[in-house]
Backbone as numpy.savetxt, mean C-alpha at the origin, in Angstrom:
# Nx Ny Nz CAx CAy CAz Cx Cy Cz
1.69 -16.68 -4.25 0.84 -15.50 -4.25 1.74 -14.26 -4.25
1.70 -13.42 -5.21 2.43 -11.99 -5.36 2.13 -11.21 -4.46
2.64 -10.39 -3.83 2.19 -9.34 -2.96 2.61 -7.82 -3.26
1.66 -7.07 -3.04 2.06 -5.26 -3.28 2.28 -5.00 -2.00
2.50 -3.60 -1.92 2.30 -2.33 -0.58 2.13 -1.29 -1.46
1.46 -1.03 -0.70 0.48 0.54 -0.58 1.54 1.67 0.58
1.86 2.68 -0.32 2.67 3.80 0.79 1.71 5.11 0.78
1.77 5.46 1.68 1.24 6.84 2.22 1.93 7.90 2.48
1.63 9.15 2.80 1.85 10.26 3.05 2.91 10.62 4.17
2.12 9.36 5.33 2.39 9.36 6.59 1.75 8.64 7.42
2.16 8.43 8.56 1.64 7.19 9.64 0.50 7.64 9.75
-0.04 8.84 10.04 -1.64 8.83 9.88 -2.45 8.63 9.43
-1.76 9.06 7.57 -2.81 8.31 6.08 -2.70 6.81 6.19
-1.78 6.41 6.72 -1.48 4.99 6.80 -2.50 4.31 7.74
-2.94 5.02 9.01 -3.94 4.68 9.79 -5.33 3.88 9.42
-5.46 5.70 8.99 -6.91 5.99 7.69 -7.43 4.96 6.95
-5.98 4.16 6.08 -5.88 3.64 5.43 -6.74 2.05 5.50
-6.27 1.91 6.92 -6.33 0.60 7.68 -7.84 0.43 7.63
-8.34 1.74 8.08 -9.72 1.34 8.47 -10.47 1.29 7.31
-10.17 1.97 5.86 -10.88 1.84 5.29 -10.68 0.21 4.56
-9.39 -0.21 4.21 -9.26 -1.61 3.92 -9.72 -2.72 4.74
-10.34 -2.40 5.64 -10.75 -3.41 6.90 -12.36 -3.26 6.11
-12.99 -2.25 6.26 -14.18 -1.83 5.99 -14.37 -2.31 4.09
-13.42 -2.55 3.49 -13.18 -2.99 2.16 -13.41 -4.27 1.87
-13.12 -5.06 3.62 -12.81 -6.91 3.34 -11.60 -6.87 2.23
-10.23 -6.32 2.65 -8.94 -6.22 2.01 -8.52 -7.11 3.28
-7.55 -8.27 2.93 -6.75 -8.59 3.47 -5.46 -8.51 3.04
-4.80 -7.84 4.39 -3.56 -7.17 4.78 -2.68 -6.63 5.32
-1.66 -6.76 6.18 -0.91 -6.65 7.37 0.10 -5.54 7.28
0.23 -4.72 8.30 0.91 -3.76 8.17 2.69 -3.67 8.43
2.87 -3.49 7.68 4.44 -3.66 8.27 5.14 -2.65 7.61
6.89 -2.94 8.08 8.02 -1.58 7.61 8.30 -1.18 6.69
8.24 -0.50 6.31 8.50 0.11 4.75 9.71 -0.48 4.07
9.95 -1.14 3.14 11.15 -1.31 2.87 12.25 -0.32 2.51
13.57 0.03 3.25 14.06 0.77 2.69 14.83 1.17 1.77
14.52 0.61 0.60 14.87 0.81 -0.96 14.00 2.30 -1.48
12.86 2.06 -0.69 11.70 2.89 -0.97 11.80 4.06 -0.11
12.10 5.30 -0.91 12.08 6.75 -0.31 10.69 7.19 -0.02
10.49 7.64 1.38 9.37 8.08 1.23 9.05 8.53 2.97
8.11 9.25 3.52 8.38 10.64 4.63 7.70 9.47 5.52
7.14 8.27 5.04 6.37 7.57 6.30 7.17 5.68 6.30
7.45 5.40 7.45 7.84 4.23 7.76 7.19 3.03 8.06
5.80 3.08 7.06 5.04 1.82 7.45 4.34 1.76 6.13
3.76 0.54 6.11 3.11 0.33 4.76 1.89 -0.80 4.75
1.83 -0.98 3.54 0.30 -1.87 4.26 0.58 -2.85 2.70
0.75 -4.13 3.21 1.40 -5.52 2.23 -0.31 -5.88 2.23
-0.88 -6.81 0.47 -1.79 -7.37 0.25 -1.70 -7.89 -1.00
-2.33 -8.45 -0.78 -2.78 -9.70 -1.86 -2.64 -8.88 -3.34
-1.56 -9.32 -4.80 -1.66 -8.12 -5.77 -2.95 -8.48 -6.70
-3.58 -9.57 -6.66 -4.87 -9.29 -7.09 -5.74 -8.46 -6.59
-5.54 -7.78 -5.46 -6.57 -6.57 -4.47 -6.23 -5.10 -5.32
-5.21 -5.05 -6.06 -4.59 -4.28 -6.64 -5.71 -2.91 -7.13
-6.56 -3.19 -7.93 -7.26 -2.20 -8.23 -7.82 -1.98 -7.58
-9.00 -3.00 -6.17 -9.81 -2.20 -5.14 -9.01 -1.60 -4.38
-7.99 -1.68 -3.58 -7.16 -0.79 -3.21 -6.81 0.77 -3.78
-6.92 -0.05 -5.21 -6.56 2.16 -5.87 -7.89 2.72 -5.71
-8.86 1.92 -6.00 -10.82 2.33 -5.68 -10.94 2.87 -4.19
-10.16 1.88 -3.04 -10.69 2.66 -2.30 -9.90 4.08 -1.72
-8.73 3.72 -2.53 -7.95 5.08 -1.66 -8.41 6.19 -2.42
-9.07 6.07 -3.65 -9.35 7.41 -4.02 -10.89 7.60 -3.77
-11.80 6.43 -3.49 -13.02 7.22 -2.97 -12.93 7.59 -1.60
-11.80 7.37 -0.77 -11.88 8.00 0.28 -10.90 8.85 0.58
-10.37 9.78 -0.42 -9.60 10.98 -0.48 -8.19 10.34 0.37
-7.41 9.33 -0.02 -6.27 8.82 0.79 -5.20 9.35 -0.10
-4.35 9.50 0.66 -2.72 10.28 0.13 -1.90 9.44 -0.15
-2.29 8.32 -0.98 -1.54 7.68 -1.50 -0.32 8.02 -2.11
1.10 7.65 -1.61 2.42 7.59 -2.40 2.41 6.96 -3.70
2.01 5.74 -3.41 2.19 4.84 -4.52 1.79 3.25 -4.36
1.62 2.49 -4.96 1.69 1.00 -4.98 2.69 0.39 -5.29
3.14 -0.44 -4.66 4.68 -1.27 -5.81 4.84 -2.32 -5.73
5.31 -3.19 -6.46 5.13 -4.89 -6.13 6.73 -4.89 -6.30
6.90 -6.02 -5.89 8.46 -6.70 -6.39 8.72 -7.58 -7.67
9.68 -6.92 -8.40 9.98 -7.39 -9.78 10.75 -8.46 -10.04
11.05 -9.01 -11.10 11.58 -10.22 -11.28 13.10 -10.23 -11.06
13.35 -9.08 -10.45 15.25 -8.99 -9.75 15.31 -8.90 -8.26
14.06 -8.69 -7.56 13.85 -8.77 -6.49 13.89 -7.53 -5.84
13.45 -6.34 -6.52 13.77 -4.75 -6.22 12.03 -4.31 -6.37
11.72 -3.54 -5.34 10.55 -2.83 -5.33 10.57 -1.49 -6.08
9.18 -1.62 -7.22 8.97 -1.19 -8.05 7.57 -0.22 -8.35
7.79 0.90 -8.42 6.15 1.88 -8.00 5.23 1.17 -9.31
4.56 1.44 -8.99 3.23 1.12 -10.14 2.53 2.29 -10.47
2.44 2.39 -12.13 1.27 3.77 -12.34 -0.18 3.38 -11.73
């Protein structure tokens, strides 16, 4: 099973985030940001990459500050997604 993360703004959008993917029936566990990945918040939220598009659905119907999405590529380096 492939897995993404979802990055945020900050530990708070990251919060936000939680509740709305809970409220989504997204399964997904929060953990450290990897640090390959630049970015102002140190947590992230790992899920299933078939969840891939309800995830972009729900962060934008609920005004979330999404950084980015990124999965891991076939060299083993995390990679943003348009």
């Amino acid at each position: 099973m492939e897995r993404d993360i979802a990055l945020f703004i900050s530990t708070h959008e990251t919060l936000r985030a939680e509740k709305f993917l809970i409220k989504g029936d997204i399964n997904f566990r929060t953990i450290i940001k990897p640090r390959s990945i630049t970015s102002e918040c140190s947590m992230a939220l790992e899920f299933d990459s078939n969840d891939r598009e309800k995830v972009r659905g729900i962060c934008k119907d609920n005004n979330l500050k999404l950084s980015g999405i990124f999965s891991f590529d076939e060299n083993g380096i995390w990679k943003k997604l348009e």
